[in-house]
N, C-alpha and C positions, 0 to 999 in steps of 0.2 A: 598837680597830683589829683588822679580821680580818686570818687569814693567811690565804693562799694554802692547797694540800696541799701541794705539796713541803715546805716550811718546815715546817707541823706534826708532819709526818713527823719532822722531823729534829728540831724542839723535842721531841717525844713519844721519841726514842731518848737524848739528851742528859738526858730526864728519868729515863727508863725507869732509866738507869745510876746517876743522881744518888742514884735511890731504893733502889733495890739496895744500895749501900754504905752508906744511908745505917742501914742494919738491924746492920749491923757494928759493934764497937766504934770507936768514933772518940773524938778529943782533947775536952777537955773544953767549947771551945767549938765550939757545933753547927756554925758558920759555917764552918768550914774542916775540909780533908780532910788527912790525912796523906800524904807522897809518895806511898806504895802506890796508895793509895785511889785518887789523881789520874790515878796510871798504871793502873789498872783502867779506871774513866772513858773514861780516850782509847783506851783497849782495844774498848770496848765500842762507844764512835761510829764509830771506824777502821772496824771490822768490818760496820757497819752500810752506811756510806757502800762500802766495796767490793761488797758486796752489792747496795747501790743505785746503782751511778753515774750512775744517767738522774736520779735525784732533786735528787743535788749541782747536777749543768748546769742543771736546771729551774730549779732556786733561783736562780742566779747568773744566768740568762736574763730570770728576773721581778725580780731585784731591777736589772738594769740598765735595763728597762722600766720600772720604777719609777722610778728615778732621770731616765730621759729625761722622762717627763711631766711629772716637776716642773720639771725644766728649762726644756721646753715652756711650762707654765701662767708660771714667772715671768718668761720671754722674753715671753710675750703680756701680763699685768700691764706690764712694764715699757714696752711700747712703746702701752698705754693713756696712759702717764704722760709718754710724751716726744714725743706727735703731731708736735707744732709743730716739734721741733728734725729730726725724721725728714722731715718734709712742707713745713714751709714757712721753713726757714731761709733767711733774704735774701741771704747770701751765698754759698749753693751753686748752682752751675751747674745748669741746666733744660734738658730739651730737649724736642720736641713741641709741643702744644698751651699756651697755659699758663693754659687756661678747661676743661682736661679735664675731663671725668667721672671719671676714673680716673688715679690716679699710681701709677707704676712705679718703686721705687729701688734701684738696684747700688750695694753697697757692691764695690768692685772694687782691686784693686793694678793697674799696666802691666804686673808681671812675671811676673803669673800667665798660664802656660800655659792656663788653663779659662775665665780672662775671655776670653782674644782667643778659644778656641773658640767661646763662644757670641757673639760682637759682633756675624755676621753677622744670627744672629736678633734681636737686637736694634733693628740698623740697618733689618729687614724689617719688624718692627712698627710703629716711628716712620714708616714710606714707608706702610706698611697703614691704620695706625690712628691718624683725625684728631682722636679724639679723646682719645689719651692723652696724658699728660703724663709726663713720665721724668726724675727726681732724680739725679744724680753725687754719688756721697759716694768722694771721695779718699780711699783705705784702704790704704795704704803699711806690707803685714805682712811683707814680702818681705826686708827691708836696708836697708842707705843707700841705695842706688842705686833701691830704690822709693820711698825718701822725699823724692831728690831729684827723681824724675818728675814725683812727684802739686805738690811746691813747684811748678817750672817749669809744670805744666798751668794752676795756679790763676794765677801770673804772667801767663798766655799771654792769659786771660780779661780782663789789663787792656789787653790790644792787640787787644781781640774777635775773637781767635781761635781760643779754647777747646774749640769744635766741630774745627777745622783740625787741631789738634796733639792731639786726642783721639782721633779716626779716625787719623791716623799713625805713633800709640804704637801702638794695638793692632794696626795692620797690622804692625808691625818684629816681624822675626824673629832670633832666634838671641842673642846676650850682648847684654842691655841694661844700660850703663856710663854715667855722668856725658856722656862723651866721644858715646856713640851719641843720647843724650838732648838734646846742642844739634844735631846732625845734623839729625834728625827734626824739631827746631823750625824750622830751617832751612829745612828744604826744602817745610816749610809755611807760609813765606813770615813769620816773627816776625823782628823786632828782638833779635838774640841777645845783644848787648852790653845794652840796654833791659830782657831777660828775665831776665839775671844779675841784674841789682840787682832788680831785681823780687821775686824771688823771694828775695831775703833780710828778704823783710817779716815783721814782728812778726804781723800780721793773718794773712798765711797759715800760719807757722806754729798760731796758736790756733787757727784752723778746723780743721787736721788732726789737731792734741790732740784739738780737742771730736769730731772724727769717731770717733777711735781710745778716746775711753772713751765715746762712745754705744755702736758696736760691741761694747764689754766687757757695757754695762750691758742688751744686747739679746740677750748670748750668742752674738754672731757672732766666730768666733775663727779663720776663712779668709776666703779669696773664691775666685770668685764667693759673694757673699749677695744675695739677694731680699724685700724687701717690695710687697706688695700690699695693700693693704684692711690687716686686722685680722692677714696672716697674712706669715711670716716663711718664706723657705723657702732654706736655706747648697745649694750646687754648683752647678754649672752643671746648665741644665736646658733641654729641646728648646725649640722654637719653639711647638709646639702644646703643648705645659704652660704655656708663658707665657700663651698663649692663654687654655687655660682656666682662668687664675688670674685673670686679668683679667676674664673674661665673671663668673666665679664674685663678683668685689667690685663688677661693676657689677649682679648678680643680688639680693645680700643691702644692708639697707637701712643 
């Protein structure tokens, strides 16, 4: 494995010092240093790194670039490995096309302020674009009161109105509560007494278990998150990145 320079640098000063004392008398096994010694050592890197501060941040900047990539690589491995629960689970809500060329999926909470930012673009692409297809993955990272939204939505879908009370979660504004949550179902025309029991199903809950450790095992750990194609992309993001994420998976084979 090569280093970087910053790193060498600073392996090369940590050595520099190692070797210096190491010409000194020391204890009779080689491997270790006496307190002095040790305090010499961190004498000699201190000095080094004040000297260099742009080196340290370098270091610490590549090594978190490091870290992201691999992040990166086995967020993209892992969602080689789980297509099917990503794309074509039977039980999650669809919207769009559902012969598209291209699937679009949100992992999304209702309580997140950055889903309902972007819904409008959302809602513009599904009207633009006939032939995508768009996945709901219920992702309740928010509290109870997220967890009991995403229950109620999937409820809602057995009185096929999951689109209705989907669009009117993310329209509500201000403290979403248990209490605002049958409101909204309400006034999207559901059976509220119906949707209560509903929503205590054993089925919905396992679907938002399995949504909420797919998410773990994809590295998605907010919402708004986005899949397209082969590529993963967490925040809310404009209408035209959407765009060209989508031209970009309908481009590559």
């Amino acid at each position: 494995m090569s280093l970087n320079p910053p790193v060498r640098l600073l392996f090369l000063a940590m050595g520099l010092g190692a070797a210096l004392l190491l010409q000194a008398p020391r204890p009779a096994a080689a491997s270790e240093f006496t307190p002095e010694q040790k305090t010499e050592i961190e004498g000699i890197i201190k000095d080094f790194l004040s000297n260099h501060p742009e080196l340290l941040l370098q270091a610490i900047q590549d090594a978190d670039d490091k870290l992201k990539a691999e992040a990166k690589e086995k967020a993209a491995s892992a969602l080689a490995d789980h297509q099917k629960q990503v794309f074509e689970e039977p039980d999650t809500p669809t919207a769009g096309n559902p012969k598209g060329d291209v699937t679009l999926v949100e992992f999304f909470d209702y309580r997140c302020p950055y889903c309902k930012q972007v819904e409008p673009a959302l809602e513009k692409l599904l009207a633009d674009d006939t032939q995508l297809r768009f996945v709901y993955k219920e992702f309740p990272v928010l509290g109870v009161d997220s967890e009991i939204a995403a229950h109620v939505a999937l409820a809602a879908r057995l009185q096929g109105k999951y689109d209705a009370f989907h669009r009117a979660m993310m329209a509500a504004t201000g403290k979403i509560d248990e209490s605002v949550i049958y409101k909204v179902a309400a006034s999207a025309g559901l059976d509220v007494d119906k949707l209560k029991e509903d929503a205590k199903s054993p089925d919905i809950a396992k679907q938002i278990k399995a949504n909420l450790e797919l998410g773990s095992t994809l590295d998605i750990d907010g919402t708004p998150a986005f899949i397209v194609g082969k590529t993963i992309v967490p925040g809310a993001v404009s209408l035209d990145q959407l765009r060209q994420l989508i031209a970009d998976a309908r481009n590559k084979p």
